[in-house]
C-alpha positions in Angstrom: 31.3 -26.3 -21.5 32.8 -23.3 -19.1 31.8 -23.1 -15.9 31.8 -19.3 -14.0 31.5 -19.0 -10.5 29.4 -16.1 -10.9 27.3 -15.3 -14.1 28.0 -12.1 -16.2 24.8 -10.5 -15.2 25.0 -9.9 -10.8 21.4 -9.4 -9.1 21.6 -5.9 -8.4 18.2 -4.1 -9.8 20.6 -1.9 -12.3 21.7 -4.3 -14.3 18.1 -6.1 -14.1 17.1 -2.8 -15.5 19.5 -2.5 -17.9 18.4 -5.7 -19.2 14.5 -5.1 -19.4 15.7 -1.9 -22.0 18.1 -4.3 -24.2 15.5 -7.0 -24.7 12.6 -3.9 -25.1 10.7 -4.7 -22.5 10.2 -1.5 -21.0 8.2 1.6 -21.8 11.0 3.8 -23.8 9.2 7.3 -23.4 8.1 8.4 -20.1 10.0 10.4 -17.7 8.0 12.2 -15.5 9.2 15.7 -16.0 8.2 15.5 -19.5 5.4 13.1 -19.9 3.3 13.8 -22.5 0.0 13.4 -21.1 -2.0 12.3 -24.6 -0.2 9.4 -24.0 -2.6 6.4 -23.1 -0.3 5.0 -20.3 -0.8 8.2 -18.3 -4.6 9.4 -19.1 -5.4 8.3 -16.2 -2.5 9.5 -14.1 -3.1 13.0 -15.2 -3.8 14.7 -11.8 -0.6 13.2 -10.8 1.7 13.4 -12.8 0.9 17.4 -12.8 1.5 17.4 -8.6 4.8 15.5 -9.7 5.8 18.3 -12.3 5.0 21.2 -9.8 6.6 19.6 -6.8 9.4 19.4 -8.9 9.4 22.7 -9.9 9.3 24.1 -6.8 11.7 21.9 -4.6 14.1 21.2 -7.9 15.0 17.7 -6.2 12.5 15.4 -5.2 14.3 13.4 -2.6 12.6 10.1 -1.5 11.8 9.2 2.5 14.4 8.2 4.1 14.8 5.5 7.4 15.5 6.8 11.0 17.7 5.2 13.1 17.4 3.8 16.2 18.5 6.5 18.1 16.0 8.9 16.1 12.9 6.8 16.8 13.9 6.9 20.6 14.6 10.8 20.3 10.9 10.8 19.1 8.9 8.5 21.3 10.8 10.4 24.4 9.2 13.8 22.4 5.9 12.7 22.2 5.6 10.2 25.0 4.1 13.3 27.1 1.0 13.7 24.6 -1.7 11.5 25.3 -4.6 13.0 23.3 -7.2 10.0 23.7 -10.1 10.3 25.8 -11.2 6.8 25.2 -12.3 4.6 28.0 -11.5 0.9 28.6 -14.9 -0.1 27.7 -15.5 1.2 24.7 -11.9 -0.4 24.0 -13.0 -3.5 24.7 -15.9 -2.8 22.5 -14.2 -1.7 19.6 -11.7 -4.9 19.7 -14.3 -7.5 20.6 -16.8 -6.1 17.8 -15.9 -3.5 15.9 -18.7 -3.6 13.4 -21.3 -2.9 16.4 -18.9 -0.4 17.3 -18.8 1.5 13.8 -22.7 1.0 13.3 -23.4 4.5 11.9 -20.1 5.3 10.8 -20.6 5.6 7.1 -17.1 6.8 5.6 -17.3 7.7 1.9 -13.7 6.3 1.0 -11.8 7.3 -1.5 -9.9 5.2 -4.3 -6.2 5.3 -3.0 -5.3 6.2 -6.8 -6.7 9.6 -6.1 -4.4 9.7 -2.7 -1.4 8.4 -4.1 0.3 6.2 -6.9 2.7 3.4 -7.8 4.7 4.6 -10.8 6.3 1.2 -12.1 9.9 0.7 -13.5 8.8 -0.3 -16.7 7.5 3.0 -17.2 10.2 5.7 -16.5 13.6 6.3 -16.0 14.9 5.0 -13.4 15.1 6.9 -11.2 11.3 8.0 -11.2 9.7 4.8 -10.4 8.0 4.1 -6.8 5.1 5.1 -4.5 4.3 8.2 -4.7 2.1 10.4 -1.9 0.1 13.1 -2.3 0.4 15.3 0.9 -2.7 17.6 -0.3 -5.0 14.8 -1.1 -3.7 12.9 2.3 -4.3 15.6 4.4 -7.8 16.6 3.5 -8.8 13.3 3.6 -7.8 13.0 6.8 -9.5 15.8 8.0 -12.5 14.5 6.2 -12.8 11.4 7.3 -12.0 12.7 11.2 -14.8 14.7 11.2 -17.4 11.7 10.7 -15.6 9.7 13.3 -14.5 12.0 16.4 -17.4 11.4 18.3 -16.2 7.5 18.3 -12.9 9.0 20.2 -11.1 5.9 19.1 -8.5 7.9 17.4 -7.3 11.6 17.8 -6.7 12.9 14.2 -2.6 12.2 14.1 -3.3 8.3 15.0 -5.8 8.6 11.9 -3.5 9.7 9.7 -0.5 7.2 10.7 -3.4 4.3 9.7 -4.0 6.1 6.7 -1.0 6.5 5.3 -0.1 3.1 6.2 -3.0 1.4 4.6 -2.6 4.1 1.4 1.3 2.9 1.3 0.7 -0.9 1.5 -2.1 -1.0 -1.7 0.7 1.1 -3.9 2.9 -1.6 -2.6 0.8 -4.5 -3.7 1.4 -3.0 -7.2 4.6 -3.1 -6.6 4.2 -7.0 -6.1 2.4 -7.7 -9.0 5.3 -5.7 -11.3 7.7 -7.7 -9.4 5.7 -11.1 -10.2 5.7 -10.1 -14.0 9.3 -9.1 -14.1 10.7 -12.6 -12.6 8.3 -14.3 -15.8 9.5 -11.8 -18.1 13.4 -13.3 -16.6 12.4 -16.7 -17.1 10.7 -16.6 -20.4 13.8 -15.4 -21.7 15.9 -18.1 -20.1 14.1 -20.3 -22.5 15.0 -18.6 -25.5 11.1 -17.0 -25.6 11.4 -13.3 -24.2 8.0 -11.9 -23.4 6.6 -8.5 -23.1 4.3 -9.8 -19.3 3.6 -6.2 -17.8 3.6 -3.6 -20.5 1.0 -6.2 -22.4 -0.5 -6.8 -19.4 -1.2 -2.7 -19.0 -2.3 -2.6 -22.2 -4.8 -4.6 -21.7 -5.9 -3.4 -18.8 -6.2 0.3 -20.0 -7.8 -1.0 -23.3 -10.6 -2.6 -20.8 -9.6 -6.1 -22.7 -9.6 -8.2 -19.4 -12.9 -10.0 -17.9 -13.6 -10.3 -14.8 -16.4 -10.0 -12.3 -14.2 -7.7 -9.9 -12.0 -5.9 -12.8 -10.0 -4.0 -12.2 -9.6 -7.0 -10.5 -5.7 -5.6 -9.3 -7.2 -2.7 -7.4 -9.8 -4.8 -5.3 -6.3 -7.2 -4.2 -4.5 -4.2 -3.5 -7.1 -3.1 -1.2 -6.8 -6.7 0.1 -3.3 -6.7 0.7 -3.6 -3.2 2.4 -6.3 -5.1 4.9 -4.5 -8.1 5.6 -1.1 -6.0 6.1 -3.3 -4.4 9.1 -4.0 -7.9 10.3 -0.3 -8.4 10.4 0.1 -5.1 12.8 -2.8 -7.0 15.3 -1.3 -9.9 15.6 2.0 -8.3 16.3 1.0 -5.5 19.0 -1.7 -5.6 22.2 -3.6 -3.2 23.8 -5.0 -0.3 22.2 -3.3 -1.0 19.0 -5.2 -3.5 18.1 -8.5 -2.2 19.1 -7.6 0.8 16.9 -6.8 -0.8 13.8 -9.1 -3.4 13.7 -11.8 -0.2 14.4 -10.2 1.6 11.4 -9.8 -2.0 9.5 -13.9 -2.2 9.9 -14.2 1.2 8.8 -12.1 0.8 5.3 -14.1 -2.5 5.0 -17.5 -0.5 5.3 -15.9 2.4 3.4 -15.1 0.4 0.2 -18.9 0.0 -0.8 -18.7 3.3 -1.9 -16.1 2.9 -4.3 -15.4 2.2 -7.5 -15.5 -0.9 -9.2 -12.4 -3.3 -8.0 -12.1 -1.5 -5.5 -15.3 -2.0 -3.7 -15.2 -5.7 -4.3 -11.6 -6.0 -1.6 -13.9 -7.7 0.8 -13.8 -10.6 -1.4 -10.3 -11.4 -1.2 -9.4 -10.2 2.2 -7.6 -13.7 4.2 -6.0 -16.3 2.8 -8.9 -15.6 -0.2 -6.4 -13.5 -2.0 -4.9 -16.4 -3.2 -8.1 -17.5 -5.5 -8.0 -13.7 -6.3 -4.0 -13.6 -7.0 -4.5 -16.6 -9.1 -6.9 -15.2 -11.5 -4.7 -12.5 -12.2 -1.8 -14.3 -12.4 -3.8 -15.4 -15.3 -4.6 -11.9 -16.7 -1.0 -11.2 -16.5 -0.2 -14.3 -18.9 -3.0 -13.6 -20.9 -4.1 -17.4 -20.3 -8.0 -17.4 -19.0 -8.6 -20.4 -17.4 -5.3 -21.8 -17.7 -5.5 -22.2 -14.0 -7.5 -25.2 -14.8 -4.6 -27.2 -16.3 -1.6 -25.6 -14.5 -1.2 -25.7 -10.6 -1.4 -21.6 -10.5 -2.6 -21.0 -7.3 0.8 -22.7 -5.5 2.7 -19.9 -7.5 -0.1 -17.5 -5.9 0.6 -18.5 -2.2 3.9 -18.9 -2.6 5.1 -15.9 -4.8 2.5 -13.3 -6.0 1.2 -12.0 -2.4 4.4 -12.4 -0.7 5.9 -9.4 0.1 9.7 -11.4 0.1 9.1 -11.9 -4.3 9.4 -8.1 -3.9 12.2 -6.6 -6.0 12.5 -3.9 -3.6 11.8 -4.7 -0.2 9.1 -2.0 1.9 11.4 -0.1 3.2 13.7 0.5 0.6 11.1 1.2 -2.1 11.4 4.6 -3.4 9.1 6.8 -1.8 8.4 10.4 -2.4 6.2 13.0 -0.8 4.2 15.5 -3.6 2.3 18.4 -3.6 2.4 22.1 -1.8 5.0 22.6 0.3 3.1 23.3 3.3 1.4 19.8 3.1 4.5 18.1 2.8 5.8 19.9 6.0 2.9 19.9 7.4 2.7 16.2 6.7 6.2 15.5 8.0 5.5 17.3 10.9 2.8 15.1 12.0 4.4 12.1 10.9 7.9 12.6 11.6 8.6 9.2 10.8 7.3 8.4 7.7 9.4 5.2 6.6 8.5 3.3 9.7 5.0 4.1 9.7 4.1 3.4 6.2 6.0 0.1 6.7 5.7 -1.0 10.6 2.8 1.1 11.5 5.3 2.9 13.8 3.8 6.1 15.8 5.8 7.8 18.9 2.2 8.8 20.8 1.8 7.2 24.2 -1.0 5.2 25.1 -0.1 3.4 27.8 -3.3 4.7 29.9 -5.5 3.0 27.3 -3.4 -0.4 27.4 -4.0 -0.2 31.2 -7.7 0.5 30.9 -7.9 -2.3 28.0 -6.4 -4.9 30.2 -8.5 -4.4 33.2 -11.8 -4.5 30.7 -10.6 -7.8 28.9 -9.7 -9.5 32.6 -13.1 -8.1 33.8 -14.6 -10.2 30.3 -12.4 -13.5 30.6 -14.2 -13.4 34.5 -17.8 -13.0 33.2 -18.2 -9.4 35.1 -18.7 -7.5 31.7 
């Protein structure tokens, strides 16, 4: 036997794409621009993939976001660092933090799925240099704008903090799709290895779209997307202090309340949110196999923890996932303009406002707390 130092077949995602097409294993017909949209895979992608074809058409090239540098982000945060815009006080902070459910008690937002905001188109569906997240600056922005007017009397965000929260919590649930794509892809790789290629995600999509899988919480993907997009929030808390946190776990509380009024998948995100997506990630690891209950016999759930939720399994890390901006050309500016650094703050939760008052007023409240004087 020959030994290589280095197989035929490198890891870059070209030649992995390359070799989905020679064992058939991708979706041969679909590129966006000319979708035909009797086709089953895209029935229900119809609204989108018509903002696609008339962005297209009207911009020609549909470039995806791009990453600031340093020097950019600092450019920005000394722009904005003058605009304040919150009129929040410490004790409501405090209030909003400590318990944001009391706080949100007759907030009632009517959410929307993030489908209708945006979509994950996967590699397995389109030429390659279509796939990725996709946001849909029309739909963003009216949510927004929706979703402000029930909540401005809170004061707990001015409408450009909203809309950094939403788009990162609309980005991260595309993502999780990404994830699960990602999961299918490395058992698609490993099936071959052992001489048995399997078709994992298109059958898996089939499936789905034929309404073949059971499950309580079906479309059981959509409620652990929702998930993901919850506990990626988490993450932000346990990074940042001050007023960050009190806003985000005030807007987590509000998506939580918000998903009752949601389809069903969606509305069940509640269930899985915590380390409870990994019950939730095993059961679809089983849908993705088509093996019900294998998770009995075979240790599933360590492949859950350890693989299907973790956003390193990724094939394209957050920041480098293609991501493009669609719809009317005044939205998209419009939505640049407000966020003017949309890679960071679909992945880091990045915004350049200053709130350093509130962090002030916050600390004093939660010292005042700790000393029994609130």
């Amino acid at each position: 036997m020959t030994f290589t130092v280095s197989p035929k077949l490198d890891e870059k995602f070209t030649t992995l794409l390359f070799w989905l097409d020679s064992h058939q294993l991708r979706h041969q017909r679909s590129n966006l621009d000319k979708v035909n949209l009797t086709d089953d895979f895209y029935n229900d992608c119809r609204p989108h993939i018509f903002a696609f074809q008339q962005t297209r058409k009207q911009t020609e090239n549909l470039e995806p976001v791009i990453r600031l540098s340093k020097a950019q982000k600092d450019e920005l945060n000394n722009h904005f660092n003058q605009q304040q815009g919150l009129d929040i006080k410490g004790d409501d902070l405090l209030h909003a933090q400590k318990n944001p459910a009391s706080f949100l008690r007759e907030l009632s937002w009517q959410q929307l799925p993030n489908e209708v905001l945006a979509f994950y188109h996967p590699f397995h569906f389109t030429a390659k240099e279509q796939w990725g997240i996709y946001l849909n600056a029309d739909e963003i922005l009216g949510y927004c704008d929706r979703m402000y007017a029930q909540s401005a009397h809170l004061r707990i965000w001015n409408k450009e903090i909203l809309l950094h929260l939403l788009v990162f919590d609309i980005f991260q649930h595309e993502f999780y799709h990404h994830l699960v794509e990602s999961a299918a892809t490395h058992m698609e790789v490993l099936s071959a290895a052992f001489g048995q290629p399997r078709s994992i995600y298109l059958d898996y999509k089939k499936r789905q779209y034929n309404k073949q899988l059971s499950h309580p919480h079906q479309p059981l993907e959509e409620a652990l997307a929702n998930a993901y997009a919850y506990n990626a929030l988490s993450f932000i808390c346990r990074r940042k202090i001050g007023y960050t946190t009190a806003a985000v776990r005030t807007f987590q509380q509000a998506i939580k309340q918000g998903w009752k009024s949601e389809p069903a998948g969606y509305r069940d995100a509640a269930l899985y949110i915590g380390k409870r997506n990994i019950a939730g990630n095993t059961s679809l690891l089983e849908q993705m196999l088509n093996a019900p209950g294998c998770a009995n016999q075979v240790p599933l759930s360590s492949i859950s923890k350890n693989l299907m939720p973790n956003g390193y399994s990724a094939l394209k890390s957050k920041p480098e996932i293609p991501t493009y901006v669609i719809g009317s050309i005044s939205s998209i500016a419009k939505l640049n303009e407000v966020i003017p650094a949309l890679n960071e703050t679909y992945t880091q939760l990045f915004w350049p406002y200053n709130h350093s008052e509130q962090d002030s007023q916050l600390q004093k409240e939660l010292q005042r707390y700790k000393m029994g004087s609130v």
